[in-house]
Backbone as numpy.savetxt, mean C-alpha at the origin, in Angstrom:
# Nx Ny Nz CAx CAy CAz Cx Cy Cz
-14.30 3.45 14.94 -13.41 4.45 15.50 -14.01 5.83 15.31
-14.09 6.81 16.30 -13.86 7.91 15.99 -13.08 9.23 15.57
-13.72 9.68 14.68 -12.80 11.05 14.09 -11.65 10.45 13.25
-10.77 10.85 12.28 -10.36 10.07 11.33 -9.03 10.03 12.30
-8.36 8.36 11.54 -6.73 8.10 12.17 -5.84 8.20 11.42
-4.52 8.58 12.21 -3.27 8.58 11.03 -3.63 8.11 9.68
-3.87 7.19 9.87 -3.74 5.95 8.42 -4.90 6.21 7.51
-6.12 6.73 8.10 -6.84 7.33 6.97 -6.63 8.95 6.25
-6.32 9.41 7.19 -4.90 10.63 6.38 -3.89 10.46 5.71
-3.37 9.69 6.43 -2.11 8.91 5.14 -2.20 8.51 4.09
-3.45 7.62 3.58 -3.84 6.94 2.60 -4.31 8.40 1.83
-5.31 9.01 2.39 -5.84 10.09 1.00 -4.73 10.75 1.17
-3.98 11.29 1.70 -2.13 12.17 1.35 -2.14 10.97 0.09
-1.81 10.20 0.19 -1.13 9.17 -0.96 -1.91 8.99 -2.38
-3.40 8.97 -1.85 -4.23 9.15 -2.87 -4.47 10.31 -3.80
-4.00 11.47 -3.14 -4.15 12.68 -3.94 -2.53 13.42 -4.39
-1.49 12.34 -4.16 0.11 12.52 -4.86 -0.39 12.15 -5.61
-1.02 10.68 -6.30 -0.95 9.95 -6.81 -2.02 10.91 -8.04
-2.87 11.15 -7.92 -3.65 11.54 -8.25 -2.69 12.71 -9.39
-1.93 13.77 -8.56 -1.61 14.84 -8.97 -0.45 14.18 -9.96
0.15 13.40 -9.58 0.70 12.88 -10.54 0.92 12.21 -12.21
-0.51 11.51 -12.18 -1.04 11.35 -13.22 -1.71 12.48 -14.15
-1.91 13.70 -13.60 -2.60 14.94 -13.84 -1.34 15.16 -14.77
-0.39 15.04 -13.78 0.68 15.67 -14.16 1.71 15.14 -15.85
1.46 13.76 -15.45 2.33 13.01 -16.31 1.18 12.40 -17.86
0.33 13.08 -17.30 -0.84 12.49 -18.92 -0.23 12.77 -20.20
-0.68 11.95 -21.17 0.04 12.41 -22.72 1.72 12.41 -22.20
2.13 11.86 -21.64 3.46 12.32 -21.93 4.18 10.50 -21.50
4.37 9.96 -22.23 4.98 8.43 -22.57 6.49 8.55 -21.52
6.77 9.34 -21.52 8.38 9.33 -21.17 8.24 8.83 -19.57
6.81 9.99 -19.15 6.53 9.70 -17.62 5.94 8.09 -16.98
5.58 7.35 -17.78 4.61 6.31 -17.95 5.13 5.64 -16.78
6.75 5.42 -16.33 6.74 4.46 -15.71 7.35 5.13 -14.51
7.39 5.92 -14.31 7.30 6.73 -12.99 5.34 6.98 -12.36
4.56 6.66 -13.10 3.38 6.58 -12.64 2.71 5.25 -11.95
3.81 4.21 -12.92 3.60 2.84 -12.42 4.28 2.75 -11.01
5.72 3.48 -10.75 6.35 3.22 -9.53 5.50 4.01 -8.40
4.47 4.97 -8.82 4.09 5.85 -7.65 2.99 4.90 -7.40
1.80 4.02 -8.41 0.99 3.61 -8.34 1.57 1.51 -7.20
2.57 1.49 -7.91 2.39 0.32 -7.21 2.78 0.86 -5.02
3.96 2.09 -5.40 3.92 2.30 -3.74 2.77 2.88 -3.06
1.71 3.18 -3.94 0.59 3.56 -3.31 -0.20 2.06 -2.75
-0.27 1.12 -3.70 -0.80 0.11 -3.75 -0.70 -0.55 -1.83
1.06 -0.62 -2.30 2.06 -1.61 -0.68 1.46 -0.77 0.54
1.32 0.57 -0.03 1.22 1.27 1.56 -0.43 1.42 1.92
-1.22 1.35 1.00 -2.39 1.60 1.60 -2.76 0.10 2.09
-2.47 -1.16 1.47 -2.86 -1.92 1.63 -2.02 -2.73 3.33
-0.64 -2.33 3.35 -0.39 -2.00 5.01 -0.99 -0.90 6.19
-1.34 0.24 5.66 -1.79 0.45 6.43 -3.82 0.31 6.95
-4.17 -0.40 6.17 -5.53 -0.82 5.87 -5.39 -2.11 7.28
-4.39 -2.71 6.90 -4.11 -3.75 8.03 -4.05 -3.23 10.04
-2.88 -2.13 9.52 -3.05 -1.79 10.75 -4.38 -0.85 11.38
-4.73 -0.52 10.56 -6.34 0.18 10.97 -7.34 -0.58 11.88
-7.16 -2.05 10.76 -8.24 -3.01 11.58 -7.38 -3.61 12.47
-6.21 -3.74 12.65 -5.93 -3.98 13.79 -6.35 -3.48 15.05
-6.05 -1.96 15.08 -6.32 -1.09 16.04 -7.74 -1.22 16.32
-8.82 -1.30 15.45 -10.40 -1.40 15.64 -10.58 -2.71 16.52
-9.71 -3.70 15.88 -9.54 -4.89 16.70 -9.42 -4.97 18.36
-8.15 -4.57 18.38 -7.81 -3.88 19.92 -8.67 -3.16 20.43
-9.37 -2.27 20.17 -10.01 -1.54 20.86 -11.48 -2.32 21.51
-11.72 -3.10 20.21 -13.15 -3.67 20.44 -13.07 -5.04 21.54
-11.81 -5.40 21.45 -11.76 -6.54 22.45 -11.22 -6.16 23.61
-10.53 -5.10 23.78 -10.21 -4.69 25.13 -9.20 -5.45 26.09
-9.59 -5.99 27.06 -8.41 -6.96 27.86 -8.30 -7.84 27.59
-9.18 -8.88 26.39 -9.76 -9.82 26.10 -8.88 -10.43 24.84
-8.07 -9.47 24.47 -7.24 -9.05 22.92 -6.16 -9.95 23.49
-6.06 -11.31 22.60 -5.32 -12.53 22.72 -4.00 -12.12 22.27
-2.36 -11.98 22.49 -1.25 -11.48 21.97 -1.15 -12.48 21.23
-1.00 -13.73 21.08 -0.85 -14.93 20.12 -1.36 -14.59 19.01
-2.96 -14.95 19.18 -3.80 -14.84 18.23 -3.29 -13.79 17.15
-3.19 -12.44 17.91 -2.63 -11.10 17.16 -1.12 -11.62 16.27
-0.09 -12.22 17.00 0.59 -12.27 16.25 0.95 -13.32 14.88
0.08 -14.35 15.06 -0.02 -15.36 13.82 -0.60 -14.61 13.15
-1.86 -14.01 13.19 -2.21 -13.45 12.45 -1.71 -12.27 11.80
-0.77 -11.27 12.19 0.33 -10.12 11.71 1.54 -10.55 10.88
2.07 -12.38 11.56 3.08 -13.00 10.36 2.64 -13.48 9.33
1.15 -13.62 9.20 0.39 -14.27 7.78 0.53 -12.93 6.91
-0.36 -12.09 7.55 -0.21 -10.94 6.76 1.42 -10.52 6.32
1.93 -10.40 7.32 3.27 -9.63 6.80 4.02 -10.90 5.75
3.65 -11.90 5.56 4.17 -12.58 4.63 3.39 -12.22 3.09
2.12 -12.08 3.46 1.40 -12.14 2.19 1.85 -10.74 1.45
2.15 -9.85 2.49 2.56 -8.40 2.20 3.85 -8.85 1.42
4.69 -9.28 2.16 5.92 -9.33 1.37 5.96 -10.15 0.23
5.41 -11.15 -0.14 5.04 -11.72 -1.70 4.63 -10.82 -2.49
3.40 -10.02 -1.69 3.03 -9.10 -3.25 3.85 -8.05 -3.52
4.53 -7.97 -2.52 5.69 -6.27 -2.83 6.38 -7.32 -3.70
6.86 -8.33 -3.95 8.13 -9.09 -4.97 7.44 -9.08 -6.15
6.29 -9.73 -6.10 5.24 -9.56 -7.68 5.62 -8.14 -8.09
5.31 -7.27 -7.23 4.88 -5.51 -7.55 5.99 -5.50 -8.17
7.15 -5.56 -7.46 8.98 -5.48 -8.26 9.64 -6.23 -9.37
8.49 -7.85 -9.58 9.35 -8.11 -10.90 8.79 -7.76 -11.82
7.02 -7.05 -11.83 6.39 -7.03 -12.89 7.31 -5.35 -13.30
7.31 -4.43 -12.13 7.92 -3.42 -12.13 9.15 -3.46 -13.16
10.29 -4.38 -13.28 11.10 -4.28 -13.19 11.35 -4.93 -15.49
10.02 -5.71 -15.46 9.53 -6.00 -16.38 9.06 -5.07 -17.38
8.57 -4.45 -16.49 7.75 -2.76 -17.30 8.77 -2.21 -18.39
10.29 -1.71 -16.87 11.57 -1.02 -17.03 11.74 -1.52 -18.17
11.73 -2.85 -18.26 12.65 -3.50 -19.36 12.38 -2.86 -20.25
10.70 -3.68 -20.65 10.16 -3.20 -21.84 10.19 -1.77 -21.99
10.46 -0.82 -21.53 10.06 0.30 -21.72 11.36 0.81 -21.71
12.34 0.29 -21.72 14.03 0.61 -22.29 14.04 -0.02 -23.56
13.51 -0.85 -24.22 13.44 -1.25 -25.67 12.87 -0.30 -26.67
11.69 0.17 -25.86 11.27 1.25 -27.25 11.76 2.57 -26.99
């Protein structure tokens, strides 16, 4: 592709919250798990929009030739695999909380 797309703007926007965040929240324990919640939504979103990137490279490179089937088995695999790891991301998340309401 040429010249950068949404989604590679989006991702470094996300990469450099994330970034400022941890700047922000270093040495300080209290913040710990507000770094985990910014880090895992950085995780869900770059790794969706990484998908749709190569999609679009996809489309472009096949042209009229770009099978709608094909495209969409392949978008419900992904969007399933997406949605398993967002549930991992939330119970380990939610695991963190715990532990980190005990001490």
């Amino acid at each position: 592709m040429k010249g950068k797309t949404f989604f590679k703007r989006f991702r470094k926007l996300l990469l450099w919250t994330f970034l400022f965040a941890v700047i922000y929240c270093w040495n300080k324990p209290q913040t710990y798990f507000v770094l985990v919640i910014i880090y895992m939504i950085f995780l869900i979103l770059n790794r969706y929009y990484s998908y749709l990137e190569e999609q679009e490279c996809e489309r472009e490179r096949l042209g009229k030739k770009f099978q709608k089937n094909k495209f969409y088995e392949q978008y419900r695999k992904e969007k399933q695999a997406l949605i398993r790891m967002e549930m991992m991301i939330i119970i380990m998340l939610l695991f963190l909380l715990q532990f980190y309401n005990k001490t």
